[in-house]
N, C-alpha and C positions, 0 to 999 in steps of 0.2 A: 263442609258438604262433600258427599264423596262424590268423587271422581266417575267418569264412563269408562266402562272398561272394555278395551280394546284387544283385539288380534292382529297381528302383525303375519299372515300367510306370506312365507319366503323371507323368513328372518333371517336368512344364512347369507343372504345375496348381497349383490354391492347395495342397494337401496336400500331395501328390510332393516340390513347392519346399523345402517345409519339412520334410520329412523326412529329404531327403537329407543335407543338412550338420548333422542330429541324430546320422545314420547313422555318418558321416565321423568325427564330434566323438569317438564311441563306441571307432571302433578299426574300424569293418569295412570291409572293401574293397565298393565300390559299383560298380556300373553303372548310368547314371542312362540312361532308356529313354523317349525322344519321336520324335514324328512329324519336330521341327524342332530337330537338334541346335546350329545356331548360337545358340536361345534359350538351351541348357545351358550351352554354353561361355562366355554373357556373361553369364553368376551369378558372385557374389563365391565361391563354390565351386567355378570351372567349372577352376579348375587346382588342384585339390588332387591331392596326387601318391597317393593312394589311389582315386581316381573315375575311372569308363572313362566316355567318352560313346557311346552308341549309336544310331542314327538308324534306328528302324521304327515303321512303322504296322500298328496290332493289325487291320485289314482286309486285311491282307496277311501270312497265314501263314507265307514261306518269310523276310521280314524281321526277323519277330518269333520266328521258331523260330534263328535266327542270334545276335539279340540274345540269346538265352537259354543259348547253349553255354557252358557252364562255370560255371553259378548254380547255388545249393544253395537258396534260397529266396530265394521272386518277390511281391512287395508290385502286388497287381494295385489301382490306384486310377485308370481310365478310366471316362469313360462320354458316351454321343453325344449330350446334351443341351446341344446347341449350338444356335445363330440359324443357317438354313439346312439343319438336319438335321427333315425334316420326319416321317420312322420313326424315334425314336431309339429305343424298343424292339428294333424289328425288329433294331438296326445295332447295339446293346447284344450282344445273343443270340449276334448272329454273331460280333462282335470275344470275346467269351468263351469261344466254340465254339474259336476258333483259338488263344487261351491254353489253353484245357486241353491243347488237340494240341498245342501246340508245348513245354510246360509238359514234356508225358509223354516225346515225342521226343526232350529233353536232357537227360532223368533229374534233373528239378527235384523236389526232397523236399517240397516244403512251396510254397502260395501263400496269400497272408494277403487278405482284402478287406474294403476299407469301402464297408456298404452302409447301408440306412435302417431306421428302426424303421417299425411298424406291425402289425396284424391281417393275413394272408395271408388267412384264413379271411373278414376282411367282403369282401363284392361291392360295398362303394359305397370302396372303397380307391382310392387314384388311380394313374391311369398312370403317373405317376414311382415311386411306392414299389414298384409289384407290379413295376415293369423292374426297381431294384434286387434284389428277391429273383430275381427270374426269372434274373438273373445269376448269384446265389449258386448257383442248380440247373447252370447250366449250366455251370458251373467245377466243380462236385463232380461232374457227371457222368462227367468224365476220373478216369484211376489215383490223381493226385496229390491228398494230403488237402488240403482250402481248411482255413482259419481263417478264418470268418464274423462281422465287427462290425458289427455294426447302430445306427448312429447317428440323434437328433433333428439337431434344430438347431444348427448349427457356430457356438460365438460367436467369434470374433476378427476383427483388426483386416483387413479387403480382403476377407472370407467375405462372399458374394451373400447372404448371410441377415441380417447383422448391416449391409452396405449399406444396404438396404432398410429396416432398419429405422431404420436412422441420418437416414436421409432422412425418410422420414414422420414420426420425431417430431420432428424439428430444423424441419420445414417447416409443417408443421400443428398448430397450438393446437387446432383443432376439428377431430377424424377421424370420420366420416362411415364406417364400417366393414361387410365382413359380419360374419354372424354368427358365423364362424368365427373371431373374437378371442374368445371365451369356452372355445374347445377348446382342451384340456389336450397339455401339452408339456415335456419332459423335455430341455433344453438341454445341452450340453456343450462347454467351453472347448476349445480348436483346443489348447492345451496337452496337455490333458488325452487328446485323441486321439492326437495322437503317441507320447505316453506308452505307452497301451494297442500302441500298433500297433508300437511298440518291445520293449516287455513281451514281446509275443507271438512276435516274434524268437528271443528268451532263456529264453521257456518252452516248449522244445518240445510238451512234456503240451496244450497247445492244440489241436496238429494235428489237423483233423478238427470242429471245434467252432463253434459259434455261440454268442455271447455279445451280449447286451446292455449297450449302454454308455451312460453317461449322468451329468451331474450329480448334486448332492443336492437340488436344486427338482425339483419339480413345478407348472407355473404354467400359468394362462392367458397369450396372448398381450397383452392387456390390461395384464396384473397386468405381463409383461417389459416392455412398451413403459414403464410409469409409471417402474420401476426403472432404465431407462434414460435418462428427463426429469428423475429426481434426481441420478444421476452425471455429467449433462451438462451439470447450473444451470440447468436450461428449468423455466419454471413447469411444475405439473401438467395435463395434455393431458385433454381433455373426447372420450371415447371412445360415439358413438354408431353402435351395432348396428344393420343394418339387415336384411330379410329379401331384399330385391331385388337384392342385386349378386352377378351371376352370377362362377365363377371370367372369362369372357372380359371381363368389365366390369371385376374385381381385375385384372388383367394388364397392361389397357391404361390406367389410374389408376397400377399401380405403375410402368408406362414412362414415362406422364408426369411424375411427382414424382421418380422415383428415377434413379441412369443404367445399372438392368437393364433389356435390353430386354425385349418383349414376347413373344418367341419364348422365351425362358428364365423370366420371372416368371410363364407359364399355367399350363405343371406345375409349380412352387413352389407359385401360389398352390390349386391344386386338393390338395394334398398337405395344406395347412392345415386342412382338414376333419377331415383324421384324427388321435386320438388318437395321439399318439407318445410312450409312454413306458415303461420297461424292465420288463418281467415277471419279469424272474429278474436276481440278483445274481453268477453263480458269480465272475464275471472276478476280486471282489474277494481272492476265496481263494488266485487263482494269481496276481494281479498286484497286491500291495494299492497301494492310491497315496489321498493327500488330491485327494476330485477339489475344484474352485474353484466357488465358489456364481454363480448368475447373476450377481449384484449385483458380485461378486470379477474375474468374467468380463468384464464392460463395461467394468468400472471399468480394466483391462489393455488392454482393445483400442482403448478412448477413450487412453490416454496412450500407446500408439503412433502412432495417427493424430496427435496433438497433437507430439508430438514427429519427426515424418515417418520412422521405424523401421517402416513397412508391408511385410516380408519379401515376401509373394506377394497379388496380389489376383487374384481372379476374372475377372476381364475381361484378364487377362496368360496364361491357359492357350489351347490351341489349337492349330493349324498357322498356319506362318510360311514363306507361300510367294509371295515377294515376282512381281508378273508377270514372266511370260518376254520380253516385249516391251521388257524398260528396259533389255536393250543392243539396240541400233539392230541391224536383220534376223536376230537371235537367233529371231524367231518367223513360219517360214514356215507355222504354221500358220494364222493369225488373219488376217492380207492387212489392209489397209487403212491409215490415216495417223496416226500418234503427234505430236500435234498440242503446239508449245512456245510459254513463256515466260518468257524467260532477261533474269535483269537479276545488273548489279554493282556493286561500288564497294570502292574502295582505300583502306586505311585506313594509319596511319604507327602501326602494332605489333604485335609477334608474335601466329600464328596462336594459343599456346596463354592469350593476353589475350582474345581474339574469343570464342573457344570457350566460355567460361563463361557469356558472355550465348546462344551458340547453345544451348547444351545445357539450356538455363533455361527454351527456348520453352513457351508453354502452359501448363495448370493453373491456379493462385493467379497466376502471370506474366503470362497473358494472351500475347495473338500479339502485340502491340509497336507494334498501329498499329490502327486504327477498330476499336476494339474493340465498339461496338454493332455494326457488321456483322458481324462474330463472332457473336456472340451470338446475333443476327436468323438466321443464318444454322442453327446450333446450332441453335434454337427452331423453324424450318421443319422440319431434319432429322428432330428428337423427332417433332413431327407427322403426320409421313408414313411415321414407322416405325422410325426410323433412328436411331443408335447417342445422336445428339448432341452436345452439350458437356460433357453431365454426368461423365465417366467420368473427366475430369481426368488426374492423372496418378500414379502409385503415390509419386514421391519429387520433390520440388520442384528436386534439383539433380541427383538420378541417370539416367540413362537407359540400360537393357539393349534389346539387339534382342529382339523379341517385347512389348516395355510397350505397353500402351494409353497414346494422348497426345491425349486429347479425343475427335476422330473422326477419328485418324489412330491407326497402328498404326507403330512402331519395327522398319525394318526390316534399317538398317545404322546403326555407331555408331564410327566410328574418330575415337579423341580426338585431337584438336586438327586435326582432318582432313574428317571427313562426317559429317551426319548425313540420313538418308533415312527419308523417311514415306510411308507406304504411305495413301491415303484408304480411310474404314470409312462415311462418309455417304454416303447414298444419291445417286446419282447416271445420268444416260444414260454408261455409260463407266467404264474403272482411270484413275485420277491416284496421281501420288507429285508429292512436294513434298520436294524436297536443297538443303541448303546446304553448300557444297564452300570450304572454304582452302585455301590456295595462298598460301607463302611466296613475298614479291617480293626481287630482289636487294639491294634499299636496307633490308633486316629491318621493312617492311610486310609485311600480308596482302590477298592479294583475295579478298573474299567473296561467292562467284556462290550467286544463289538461281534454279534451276531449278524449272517447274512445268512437267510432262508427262502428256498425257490422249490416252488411245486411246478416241473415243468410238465409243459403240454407235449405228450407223445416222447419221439425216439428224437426226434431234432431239439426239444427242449432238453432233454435228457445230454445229447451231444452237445449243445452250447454250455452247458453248465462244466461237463470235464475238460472241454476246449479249453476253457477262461481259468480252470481251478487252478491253476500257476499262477496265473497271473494276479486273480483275488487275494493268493497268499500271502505273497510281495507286495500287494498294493495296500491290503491290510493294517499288515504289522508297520510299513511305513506313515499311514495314517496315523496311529497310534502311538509310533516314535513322534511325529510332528505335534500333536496333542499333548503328549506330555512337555514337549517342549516349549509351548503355548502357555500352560500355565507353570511354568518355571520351577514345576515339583522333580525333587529328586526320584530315579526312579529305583525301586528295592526292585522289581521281580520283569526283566526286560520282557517288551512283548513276546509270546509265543501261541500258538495252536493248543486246542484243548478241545473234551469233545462235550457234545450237547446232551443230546440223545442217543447215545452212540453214534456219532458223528451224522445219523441220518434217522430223520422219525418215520416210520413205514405208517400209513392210511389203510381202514378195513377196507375191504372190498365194497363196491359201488355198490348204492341203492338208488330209491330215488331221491332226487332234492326234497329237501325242506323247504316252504314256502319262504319267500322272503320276509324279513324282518325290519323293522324301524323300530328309533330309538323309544 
């Protein structure tokens, strides 16, 4: 009997990630649904011979109404609470407004959503929770019934909740806290969610429903943070409440400690004020399942992390739209100078020996060469706003396009071949940083490391020759370190070489091109 075949809208994200190839595992035919299909296709799912990949963005109706032909039920799990989304309400509303019409338009039966718990009714609710419900209205608004999950706090291994918190107790013997560590909260394991969201699949009788989800604790955030300094062998952490720290002072404390920024930990941390825990049980009647205790919870997502098994993390969800400028005159809309620095060196062995020290860059590995200027550099970034060091990297040996990789973004990954980094630190200007092999005829490789910056105006332009010493040096000693990493003899010492005549000039501006998706 065949299968109902589903869409997975926000297949890119920590949850979608993980749903899919639950989905898969199941027997349904999938269509997994992002802004940046090349992120799909470089999952260890992204060829299953049951999954379609589909490339739309829920801001754009006639993409997402496309994606949608031929789906019997749509697992809607987006939302615009991103760094750079400065109305993600507003952009919540709307991208829901265009699922319900394009939902109705393809004669979709059924869309399921996960949203957040809270009071609708208190006025002191936070702007993150009441955009979650506010979504849920405007999905049910359309023909097709929603299925409403309302979730607390997500525990698993790479979830921005359980980041954060992994950070603050791992770093801090003495936390210094508001007062909102004494407000009650209803956790539930990333397991445990699927589960329901899978459940809800399988039980039709949902359609139309809102249910409450949640573990079997009810704790202060206090009371989680200790249970989590026991599972993790840290002595017991000295939690002192205070009444002064505003959500924008939580925000900017938790971007320094932690590696969420501060544009995503404000609504997090304003949302911690509020009560979040389940009012009603029904789900248990139609979906029973053993949910996992907090304590059960950590103790799973700490031994994935410890075991480098981190399926999806939070800082891996998004759009993956590497600049239009990184093929040379691709962008006549932007004018100006794509400014290089290209260095190489020849090593005596094949490119798929190289590749393992390439693919290793950053993380636990560190970049390979002055590592406090790293570091320093990372610690400037945090400061001023910016992504940093902290975000590491999802797997010590893996890398998919779309991974966060410190403060660089994955945005091409061909084994034994490229890899290209998109930069996410703050900067005047786009850089990408590629390391490209190239089999030589005598079964050596050359390994060119390219570093390319279109900077913005006369200060981009000055930052760039400021550091042009210093990338020189830092380069070729990379690249000494690398070969040293894979133990290949080297025939041709790193040196400078040029690209494009060391610099690619841009036609003069016109106007943009519409944006693009995959």
């Amino acid at each position: 009997m065949q299968k109902t075949r589903v869409a997975v809208i926000g297949a890119t994200g920590y949850v979608g990630g993980r749903l899919v190839p639950r989905l898969l595992e199941a027997g349904y035919a999938v269509r997994a649904v992002a802004r940046s299909a090349v992120k799909l296709r470089g999952r260890p799912w992204g060829g299953h011979p049951n999954l379609e990949v589909a490339g739309a963005d829920v801001h754009d109706r006639a993409s997402l109404s496309a994606a949608l032909r031929g789906v019997e039920v749509a697992y809607y799990l987006v939302h615009s609470m991103v760094p750079g989304q400065k109305d993600f309400a507003s952009a919540d509303r709307d991208a829901a407004r265009h699922m319900a019409e394009a939902a109705a338009e393809q004669g979709v039966s059924r869309i399921i959503y996960l949203g957040g718990l809270g009071d609708e009714d208190d006025p002191d609710l936070s702007h993150h929770l009441r955009s979650r419900m506010e979504t849920a209205h405007v999905l049910a608004e359309g023909p097709v019934p929603v299925t409403f999950l309302r979730a607390a706090m997500i525990l698993g291994s790479g979830s921005a909740s359980f980041e954060i918190m992994r950070y603050l107790v791992d770093r801090l013997p003495v936390m210094v806290t508001p007062r909102w560590v004494r407000t009650l909260c209803q956790p539930i394991a990333i397991t445990d969610v699927l589960g329901y969201l899978q459940g809800c699949l399988e039980a039709p009788q949902t359609a139309g429903q809102t249910y409450d989800i949640g573990g079997p604790d009810v704790l202060d955030y206090e009371q989680i943070f200790r249970i989590y300094a026991e599972e993790a062998g840290l002595r017991r952490r000295l939690v002192i409440p205070v009444p002064v720290f505003t959500p924008k002072l939580s925000s900017w404390w938790i971007h320094l400690v932690t590696p969420v920024p501060a544009a995503l930990a404000r609504p997090l941390a304003e949302g911690l004020r509020n009560e979040v825990v389940c009012h009603e049980s029904r789900i248990a009647a139609v979906i029973p399942r053993q949910t996992l205790t907090v304590r059960q919870a950590i103790r799973r997502a700490l031994d994935r992390v410890r075991q480098h098994e981190v399926e999806t993390c939070w800082a891996d969800a998004g759009e993956l739209l590497p600049p239009e400028w990184l093929a040379c005159g691709d962008a006549p809309y932007a004018g100006g100078t794509v400014l290089e620095s290209n260095h190489k060196v020849v090593l005596a062995c094949p490119p798929e020996r190289v590749w393992k020290t390439i693919r290793g860059i950053g993380g636990v590995h560190g970049w390979y060469y002055a590592e406090p200027l790293w570091m320093l550099r990372g610690l400037v970034d945090r400061l001023i706003g910016g992504v940093g060091l902290r975000r590491g990297r999802r797997d010590p040996d893996d890398l998919r396009p779309g991974d966060a990789l410190d403060f660089w973004r994955v945005t091409a990954v061909e084994e034994n071949s490229r890899l290209q980094l998109l930069a996410e630190m703050k900067l005047p200007g786009e850089a990408i940083l590629q390391f490209s092999l190239t089999p030589t005829e005598d079964g050596g490789t050359e390994l060119a490391q390219v570093a390319r910056f279109l900077p913005r105006g006369l200060v981009g332009i000055a930052y760039w020759y400021s550091l042009y010493p210093v990338h020189g040096w830092l380069f070729k000693g990379m690249l000494r370190t690398i070969a040293g990493r894979t133990g290949c003899a080297v025939c041709d010492a790193p040196r400078a070489f040029s690209g494009s005549g060391g610099m690619c000039v841009l036609p003069e501006a016109q106007d943009a091109p519409p944006s693009k998706t995959d």
